[in-house]
N, CA, C and O atoms as a CHARMM CRD file, in Angstrom:
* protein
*
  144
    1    1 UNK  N     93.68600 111.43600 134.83700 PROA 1      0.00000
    2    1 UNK  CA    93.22900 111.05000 133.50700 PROA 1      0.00000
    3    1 UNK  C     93.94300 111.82300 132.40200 PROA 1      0.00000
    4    1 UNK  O     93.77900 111.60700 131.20100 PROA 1      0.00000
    5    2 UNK  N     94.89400 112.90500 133.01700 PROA 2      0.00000
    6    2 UNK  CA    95.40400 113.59200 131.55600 PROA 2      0.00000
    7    2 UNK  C     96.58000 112.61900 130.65000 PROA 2      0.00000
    8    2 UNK  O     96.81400 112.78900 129.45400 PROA 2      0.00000
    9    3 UNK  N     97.26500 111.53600 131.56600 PROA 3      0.00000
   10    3 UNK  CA    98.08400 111.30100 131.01400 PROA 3      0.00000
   11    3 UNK  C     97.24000 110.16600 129.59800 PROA 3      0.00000
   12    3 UNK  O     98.02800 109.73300 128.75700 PROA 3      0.00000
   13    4 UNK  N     95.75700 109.78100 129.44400 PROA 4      0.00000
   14    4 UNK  CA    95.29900 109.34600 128.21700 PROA 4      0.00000
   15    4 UNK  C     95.18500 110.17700 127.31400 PROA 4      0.00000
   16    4 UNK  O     94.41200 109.67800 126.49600 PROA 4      0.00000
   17    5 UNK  N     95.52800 111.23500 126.95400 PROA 5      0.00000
   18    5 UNK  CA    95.70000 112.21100 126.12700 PROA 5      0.00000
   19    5 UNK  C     96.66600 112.23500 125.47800 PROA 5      0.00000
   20    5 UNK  O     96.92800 112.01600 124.29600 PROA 5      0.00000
   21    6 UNK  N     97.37700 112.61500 126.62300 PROA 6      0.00000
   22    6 UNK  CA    99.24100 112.89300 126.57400 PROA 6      0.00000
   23    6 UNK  C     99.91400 111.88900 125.53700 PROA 6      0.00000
   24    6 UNK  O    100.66400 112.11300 124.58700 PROA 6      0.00000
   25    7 UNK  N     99.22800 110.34200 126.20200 PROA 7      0.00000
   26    7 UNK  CA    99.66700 108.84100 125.57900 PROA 7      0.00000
   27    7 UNK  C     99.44500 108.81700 124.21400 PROA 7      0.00000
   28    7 UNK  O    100.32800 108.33100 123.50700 PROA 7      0.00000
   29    8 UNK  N     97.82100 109.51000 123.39600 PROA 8      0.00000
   30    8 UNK  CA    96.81600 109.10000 122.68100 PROA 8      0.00000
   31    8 UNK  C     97.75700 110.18000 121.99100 PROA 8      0.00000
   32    8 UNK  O     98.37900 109.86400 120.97600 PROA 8      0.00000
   33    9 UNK  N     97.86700 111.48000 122.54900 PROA 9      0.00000
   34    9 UNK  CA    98.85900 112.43800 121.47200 PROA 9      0.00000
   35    9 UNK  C    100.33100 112.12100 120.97500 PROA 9      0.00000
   36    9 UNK  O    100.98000 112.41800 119.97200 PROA 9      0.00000
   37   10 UNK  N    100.59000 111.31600 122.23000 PROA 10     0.00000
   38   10 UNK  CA   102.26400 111.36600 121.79400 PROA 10     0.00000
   39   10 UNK  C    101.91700 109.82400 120.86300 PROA 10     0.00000
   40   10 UNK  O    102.96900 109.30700 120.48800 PROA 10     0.00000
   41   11 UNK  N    101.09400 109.31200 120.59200 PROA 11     0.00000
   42   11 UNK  CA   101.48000 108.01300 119.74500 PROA 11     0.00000
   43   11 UNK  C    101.17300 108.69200 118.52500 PROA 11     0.00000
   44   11 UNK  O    102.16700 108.83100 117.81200 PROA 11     0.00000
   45   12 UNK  N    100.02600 109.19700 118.02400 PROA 12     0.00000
   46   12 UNK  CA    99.79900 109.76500 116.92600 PROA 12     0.00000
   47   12 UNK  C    100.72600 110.69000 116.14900 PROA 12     0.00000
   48   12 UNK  O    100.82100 110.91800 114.94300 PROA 12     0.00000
   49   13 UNK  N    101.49400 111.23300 117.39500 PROA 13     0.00000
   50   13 UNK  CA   102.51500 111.81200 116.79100 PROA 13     0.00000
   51   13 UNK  C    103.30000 111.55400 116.23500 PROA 13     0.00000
   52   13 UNK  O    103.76600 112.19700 115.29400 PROA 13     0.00000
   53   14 UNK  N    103.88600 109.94000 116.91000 PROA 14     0.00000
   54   14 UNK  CA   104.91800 109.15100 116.38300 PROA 14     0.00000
   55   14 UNK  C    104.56900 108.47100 115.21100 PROA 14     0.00000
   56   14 UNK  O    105.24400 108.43700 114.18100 PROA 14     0.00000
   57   15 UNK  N    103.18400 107.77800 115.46200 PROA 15     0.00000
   58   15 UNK  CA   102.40000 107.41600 113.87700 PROA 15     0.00000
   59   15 UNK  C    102.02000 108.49700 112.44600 PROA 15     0.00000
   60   15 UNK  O    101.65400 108.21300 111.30500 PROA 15     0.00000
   61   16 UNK  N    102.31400 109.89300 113.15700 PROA 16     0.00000
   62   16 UNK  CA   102.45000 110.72600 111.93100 PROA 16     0.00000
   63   16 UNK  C    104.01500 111.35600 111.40500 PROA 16     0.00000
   64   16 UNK  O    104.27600 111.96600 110.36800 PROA 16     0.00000
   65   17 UNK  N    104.72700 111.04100 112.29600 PROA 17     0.00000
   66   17 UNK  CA   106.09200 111.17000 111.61700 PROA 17     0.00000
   67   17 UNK  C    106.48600 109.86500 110.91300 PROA 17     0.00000
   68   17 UNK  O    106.87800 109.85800 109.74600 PROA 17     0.00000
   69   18 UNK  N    106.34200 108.53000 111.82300 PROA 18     0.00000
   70   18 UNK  CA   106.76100 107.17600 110.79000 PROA 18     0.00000
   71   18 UNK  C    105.85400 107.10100 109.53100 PROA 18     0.00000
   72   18 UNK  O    106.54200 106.47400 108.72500 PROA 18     0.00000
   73   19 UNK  N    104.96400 107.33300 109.08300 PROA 19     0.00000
   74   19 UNK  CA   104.37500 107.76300 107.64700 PROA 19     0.00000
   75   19 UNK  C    104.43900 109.26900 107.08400 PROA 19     0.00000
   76   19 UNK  O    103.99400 109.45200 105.95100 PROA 19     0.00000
   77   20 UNK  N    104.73000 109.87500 107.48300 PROA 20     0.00000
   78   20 UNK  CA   105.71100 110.71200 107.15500 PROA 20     0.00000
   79   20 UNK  C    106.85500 110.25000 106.38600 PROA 20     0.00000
   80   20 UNK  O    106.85500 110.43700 105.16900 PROA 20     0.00000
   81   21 UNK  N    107.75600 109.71200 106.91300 PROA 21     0.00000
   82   21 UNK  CA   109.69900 109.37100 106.73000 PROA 21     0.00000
   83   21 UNK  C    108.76600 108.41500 106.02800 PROA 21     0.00000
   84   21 UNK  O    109.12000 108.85900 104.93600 PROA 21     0.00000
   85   22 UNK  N    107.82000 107.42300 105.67300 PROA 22     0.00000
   86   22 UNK  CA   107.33900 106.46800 104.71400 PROA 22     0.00000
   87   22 UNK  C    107.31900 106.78800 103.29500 PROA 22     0.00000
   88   22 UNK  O    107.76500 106.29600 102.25800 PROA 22     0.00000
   89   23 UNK  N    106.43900 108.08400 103.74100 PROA 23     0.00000
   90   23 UNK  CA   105.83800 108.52600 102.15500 PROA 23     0.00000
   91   23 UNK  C    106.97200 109.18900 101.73500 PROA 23     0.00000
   92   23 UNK  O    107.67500 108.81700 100.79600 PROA 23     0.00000
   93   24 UNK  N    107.11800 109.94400 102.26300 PROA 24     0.00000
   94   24 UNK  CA   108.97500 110.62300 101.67700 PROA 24     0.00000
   95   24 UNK  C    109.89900 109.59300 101.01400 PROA 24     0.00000
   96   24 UNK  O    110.44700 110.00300  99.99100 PROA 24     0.00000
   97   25 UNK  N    110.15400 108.45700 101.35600 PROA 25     0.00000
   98   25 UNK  CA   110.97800 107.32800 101.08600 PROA 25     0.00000
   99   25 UNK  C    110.56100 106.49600 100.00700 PROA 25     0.00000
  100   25 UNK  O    111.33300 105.74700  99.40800 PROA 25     0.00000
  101   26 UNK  N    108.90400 106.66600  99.66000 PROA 26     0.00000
  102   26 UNK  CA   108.38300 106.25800  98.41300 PROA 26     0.00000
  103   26 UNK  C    108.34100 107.72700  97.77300 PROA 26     0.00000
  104   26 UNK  O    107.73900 107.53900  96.71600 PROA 26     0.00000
  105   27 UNK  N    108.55200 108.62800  97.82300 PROA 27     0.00000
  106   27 UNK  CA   107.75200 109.69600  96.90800 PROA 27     0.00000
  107   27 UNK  C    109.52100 110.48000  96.58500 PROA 27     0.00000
  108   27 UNK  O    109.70000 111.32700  95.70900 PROA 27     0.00000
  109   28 UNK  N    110.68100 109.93200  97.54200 PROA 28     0.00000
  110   28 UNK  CA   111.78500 110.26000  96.70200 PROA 28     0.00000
  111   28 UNK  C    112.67100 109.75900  95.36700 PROA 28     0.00000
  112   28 UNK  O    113.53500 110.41800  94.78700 PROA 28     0.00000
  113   29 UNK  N    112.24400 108.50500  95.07100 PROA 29     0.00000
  114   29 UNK  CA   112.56300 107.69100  93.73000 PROA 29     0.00000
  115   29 UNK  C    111.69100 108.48400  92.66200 PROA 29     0.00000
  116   29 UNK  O    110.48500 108.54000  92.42300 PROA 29     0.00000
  117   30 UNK  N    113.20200 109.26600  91.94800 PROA 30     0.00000
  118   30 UNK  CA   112.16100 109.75900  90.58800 PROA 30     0.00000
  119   30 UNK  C    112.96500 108.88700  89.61600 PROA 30     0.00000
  120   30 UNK  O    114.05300 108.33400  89.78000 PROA 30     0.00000
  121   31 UNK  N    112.30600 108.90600  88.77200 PROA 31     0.00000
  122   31 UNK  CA   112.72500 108.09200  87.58300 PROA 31     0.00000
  123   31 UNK  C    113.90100 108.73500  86.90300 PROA 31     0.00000
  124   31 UNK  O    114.71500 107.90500  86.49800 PROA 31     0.00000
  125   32 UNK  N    114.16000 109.79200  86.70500 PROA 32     0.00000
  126   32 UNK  CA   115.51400 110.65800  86.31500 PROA 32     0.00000
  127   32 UNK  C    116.71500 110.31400  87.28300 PROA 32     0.00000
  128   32 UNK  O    117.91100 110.24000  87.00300 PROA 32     0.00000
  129   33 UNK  N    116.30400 110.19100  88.07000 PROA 33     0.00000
  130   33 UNK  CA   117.37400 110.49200  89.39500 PROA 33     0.00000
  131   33 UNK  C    118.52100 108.89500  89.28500 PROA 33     0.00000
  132   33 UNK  O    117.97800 107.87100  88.87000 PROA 33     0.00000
  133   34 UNK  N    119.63200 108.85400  89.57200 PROA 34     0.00000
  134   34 UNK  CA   120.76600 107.53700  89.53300 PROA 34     0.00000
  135   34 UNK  C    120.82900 107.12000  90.89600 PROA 34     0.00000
  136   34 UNK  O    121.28100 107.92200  91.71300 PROA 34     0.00000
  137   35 UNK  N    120.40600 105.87200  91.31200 PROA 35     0.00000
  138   35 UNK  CA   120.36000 105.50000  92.35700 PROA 35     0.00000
  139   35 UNK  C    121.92200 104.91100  92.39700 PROA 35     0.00000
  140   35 UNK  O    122.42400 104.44700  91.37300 PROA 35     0.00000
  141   36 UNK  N    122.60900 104.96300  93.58800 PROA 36     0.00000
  142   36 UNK  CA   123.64200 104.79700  93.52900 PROA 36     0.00000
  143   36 UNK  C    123.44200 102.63400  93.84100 PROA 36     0.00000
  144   36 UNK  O    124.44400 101.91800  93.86000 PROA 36     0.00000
């Protein structure tokens, strides 16, 4: 039964880095900044 943990940890993990790299990707557009 450990590997429902393992599964339940390693997805959350991955679901907290892909919103992670999300919010970063909205929260790097500043209005000063020249988008190329």
């Amino acid at each position: 039964m450990w590997y429902f943990t393992w599964v339940l940890g390693l997805g959350l993990a991955c679901a907290f880095a892909v919103l992670n790299a999300l919010w970063h990707e909205v929260n790097e557009s500043d209005p000063g900044r020249a988008q190329p």
